[in-house]
N, C-alpha and C positions, 0 to 999 in steps of 0.2 A: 066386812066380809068380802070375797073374791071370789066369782062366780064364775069366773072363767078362765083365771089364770092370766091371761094379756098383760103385756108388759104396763105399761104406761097407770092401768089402775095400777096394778102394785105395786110399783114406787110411789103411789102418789101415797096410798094405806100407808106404805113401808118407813115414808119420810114423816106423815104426821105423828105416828107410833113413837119413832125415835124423838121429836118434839115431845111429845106429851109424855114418856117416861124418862126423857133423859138420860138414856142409852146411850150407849155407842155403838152398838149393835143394832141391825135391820130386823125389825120382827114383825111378820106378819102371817095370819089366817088365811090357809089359802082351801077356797072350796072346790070339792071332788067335783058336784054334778054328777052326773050318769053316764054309763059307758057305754057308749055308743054300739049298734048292735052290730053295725057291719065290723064292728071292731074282730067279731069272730073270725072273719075270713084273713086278718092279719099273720095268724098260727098258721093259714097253707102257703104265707109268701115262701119261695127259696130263700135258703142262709149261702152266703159266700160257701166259696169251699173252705176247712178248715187248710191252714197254711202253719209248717212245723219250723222251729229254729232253735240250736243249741244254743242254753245259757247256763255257762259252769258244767253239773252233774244232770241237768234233765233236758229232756226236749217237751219245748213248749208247744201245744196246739192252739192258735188264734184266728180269729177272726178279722176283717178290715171292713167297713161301711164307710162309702161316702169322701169324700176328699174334704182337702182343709186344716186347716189349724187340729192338732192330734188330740184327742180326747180318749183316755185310758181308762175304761171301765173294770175295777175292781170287784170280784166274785165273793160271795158271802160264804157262810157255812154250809156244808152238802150240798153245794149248787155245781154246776156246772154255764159254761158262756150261753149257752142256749135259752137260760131261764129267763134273762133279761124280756121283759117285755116288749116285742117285739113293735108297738106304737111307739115307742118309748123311741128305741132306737132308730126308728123309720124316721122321727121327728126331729132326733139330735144328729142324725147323720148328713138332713138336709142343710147344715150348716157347719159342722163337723167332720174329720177323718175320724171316726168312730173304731176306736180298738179295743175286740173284747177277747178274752185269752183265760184256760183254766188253770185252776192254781196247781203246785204239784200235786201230784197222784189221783188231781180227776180228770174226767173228762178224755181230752186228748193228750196231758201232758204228763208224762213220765214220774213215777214217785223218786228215784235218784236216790243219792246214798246216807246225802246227808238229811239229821232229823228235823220234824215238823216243829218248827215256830213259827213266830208271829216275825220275830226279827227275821228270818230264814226265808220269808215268804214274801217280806218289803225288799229282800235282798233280791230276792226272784225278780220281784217287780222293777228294780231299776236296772240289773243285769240284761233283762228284757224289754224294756225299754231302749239299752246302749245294744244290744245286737241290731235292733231295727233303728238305728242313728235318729233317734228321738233323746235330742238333747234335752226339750223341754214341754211339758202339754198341763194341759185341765185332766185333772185327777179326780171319778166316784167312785168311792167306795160303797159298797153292801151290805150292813151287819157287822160278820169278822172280817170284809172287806173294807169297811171305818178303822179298824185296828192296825192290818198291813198299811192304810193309808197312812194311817197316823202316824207310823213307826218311819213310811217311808219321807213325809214332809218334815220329820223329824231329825233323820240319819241325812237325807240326800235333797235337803233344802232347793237347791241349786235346781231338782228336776220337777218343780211343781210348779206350775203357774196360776193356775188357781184350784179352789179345793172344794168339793162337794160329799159330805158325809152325811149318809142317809141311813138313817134307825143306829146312833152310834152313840157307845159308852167310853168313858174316859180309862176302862182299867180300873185293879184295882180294890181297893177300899171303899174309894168315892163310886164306884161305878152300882147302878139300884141294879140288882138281877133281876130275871124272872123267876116266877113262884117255884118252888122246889117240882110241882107235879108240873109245871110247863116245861120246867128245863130236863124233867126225867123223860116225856115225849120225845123232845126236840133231839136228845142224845140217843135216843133209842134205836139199834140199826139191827134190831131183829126182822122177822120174815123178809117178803121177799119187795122189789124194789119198788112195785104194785103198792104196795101197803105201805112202802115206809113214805111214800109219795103223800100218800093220804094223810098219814097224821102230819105230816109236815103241813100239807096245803090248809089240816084244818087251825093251826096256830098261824098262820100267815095274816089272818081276816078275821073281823069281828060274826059273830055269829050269824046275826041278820042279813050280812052281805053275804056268805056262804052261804047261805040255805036256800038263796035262787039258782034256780036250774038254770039260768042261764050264765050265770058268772059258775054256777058250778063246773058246767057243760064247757067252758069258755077255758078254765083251768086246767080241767082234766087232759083235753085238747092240746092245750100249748106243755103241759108233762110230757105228753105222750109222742110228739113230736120231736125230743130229741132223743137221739141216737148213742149220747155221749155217755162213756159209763162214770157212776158216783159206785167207788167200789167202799164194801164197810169199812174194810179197815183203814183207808184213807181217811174215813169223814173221824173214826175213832183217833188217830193222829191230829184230827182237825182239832176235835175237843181237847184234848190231852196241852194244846198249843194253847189253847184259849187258855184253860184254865192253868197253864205251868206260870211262866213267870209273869205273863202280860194278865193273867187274874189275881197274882198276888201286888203286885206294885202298880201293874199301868203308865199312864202318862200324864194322871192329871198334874202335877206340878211342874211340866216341862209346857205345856201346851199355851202359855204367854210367851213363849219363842218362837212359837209357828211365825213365821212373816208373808205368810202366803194369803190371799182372801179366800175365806171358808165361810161357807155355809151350812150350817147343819139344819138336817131335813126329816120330819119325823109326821107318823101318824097320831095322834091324841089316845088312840084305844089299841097300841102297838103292847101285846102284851109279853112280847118277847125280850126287848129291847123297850121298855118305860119312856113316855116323853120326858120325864124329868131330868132323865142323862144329858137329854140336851140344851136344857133352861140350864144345866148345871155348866154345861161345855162352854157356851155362849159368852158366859160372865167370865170366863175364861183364857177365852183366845180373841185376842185383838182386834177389833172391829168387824166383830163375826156378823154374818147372817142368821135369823132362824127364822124358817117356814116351818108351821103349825097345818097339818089338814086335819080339821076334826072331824071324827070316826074314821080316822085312817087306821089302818092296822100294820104288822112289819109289814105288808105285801103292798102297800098304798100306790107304787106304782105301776099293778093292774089293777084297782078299783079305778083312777081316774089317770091313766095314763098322757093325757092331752095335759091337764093342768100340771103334772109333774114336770115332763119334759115341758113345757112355758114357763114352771117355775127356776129350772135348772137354766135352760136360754137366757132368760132377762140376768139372771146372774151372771154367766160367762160375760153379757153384754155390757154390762154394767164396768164405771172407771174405777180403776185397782183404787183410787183413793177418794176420799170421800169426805 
């Protein structure tokens, strides 16, 4: 087990692993620990100013952290750039140009004319990328931000250098859902943005971690902090994308032609996104990674945000080949 995330124990777990099952792939347990409390005061830091740029039919609104080597953070379903954990990002930026940006039609970026896919939204991502002359970067994705990834290391090979997919299913057939009453929440974009906040935050995290007041307090906080709007009928476009063609077919048969190094990154009690998509992904894509945090939930990168960003670090750090 990994108590802290630190690079050096976890190759050392990561390599005995791969000895003792015989992998080709890096697997390792990596422990949450506890969130630290000044962590609170992370939610009052300022966010850059959003920064807009034409790609195709929409204008994009993003964000930039930090200099260095470009690191392109990929947005999940109903989220907007703001939700990223703000440790998370503090941590990957001190090493990193950290670039976070919302997908169409939330946040600060224009829904445009053409329809919502999953192809449509990789096509955003590398469009946007070539407007700000980012030939090539480290690509995470989020959820349906795994899927744009995937779509995009798929179609635009050339612009990944390495790949980090966090709570991600293959598409699909192959792909394990969530339970009919999780994913009827998740989809749910009634009342008002208040509420929809709420059951969203309550499917993020396993129960027991929710139900302190001070991760509660600590959530509510970093919601409430961004400014950016998640309009419904966007996030209903967002679904309609999930589930059109990228829920009927996916990518699991294509995903031994990624050549890019991947890591797939999951919580154990993620009940949105199942750890199993990614035991299944793993054995799949070519000398992949998998980090395991158990009792992590889809949100595991604010339960233990230090050990995330340590575990995303020592990856980028890590030699392409192995």
């Amino acid at each position: 087990m990994l108590g802290d995330g630190k690079g050096p124990v976890m190759k050392k777990v990561i390599g005995f692993t791969v000895l003792a099952l015989l992998l080709f792939s890096f697997v390792a347990f990596v422990g949450c620990g506890t969130r630290k409390q000044a962590q609170t005061d992370t939610t009052k830091q300022t966010r850059p100013a959003v920064k807009k740029i034409t790609v195709g039919d929409i204008q994009v609104g993003y964000r930039v952290y930090g200099k260095g080597y470009p690191l392109v953070m990929v947005m999940g379903y109903g989220g907007t750039q703001d939700i990223w954990d703000p440790t998370v990002i503090d941590m990957l930026s001190r090493k990193y140009k950290v670039i976070t940006f919302d997908n169409r039609g939330m946040g600060a970026t224009t829904a445009g004319t053409r329809p919502f896919t999953i192809q449509q939204f990789a096509d955003d991502t590398a469009g946007f990328m070539d407007a700000l002359g980012i030939t090539k970067a480290n690509v995470l994705g989020w959820s349906m931000g795994t899927y744009i990834s995937q779509d995009l290391v798929l179609t635009y090979p050339q612009k990944v250098n390495k790949l980090v997919l966090y709570a991600a299913d293959p598409g699909g057939p192959q792909a394990i859902p969530p339970t009919p009453e999780n994913l009827a929440k998740l989809t749910d974009t009634s009342g008002t943005a208040q509420q929809r906040g709420k059951r969203l935050l309550a499917l993020l995290f396993p129960s027991n971690w929710f139900e302190q007041k001070k991760n509660a307090d600590y959530m509510t906080e970093l919601v409430s902090t961004s400014t950016l709007p998640t309009p419904p009928e966007s996030i209903q476009k967002q679904s309609q994308a999930m589930s059109g063609q990228w829920g009927q077919t996916g990518v699991y048969d294509r995903l031994p032609t990624i050549k890019s190094l991947t890591m797939l990154l999951t919580g154990t009690d993620d009940i949105l996104t199942p750890a199993r998509n990614s035991l299944i992904m793993v054995q799949q894509i070519p000398n992949a990674w998998l980090a395991q945090f158990p009792g992590g939930g889809h949100g595991v990168q604010f339960q233990c945000p230090e050990a995330f960003a340590n575990t995303v670090l020592n990856f980028f750090a890590a030699p392409d080949k192995v």
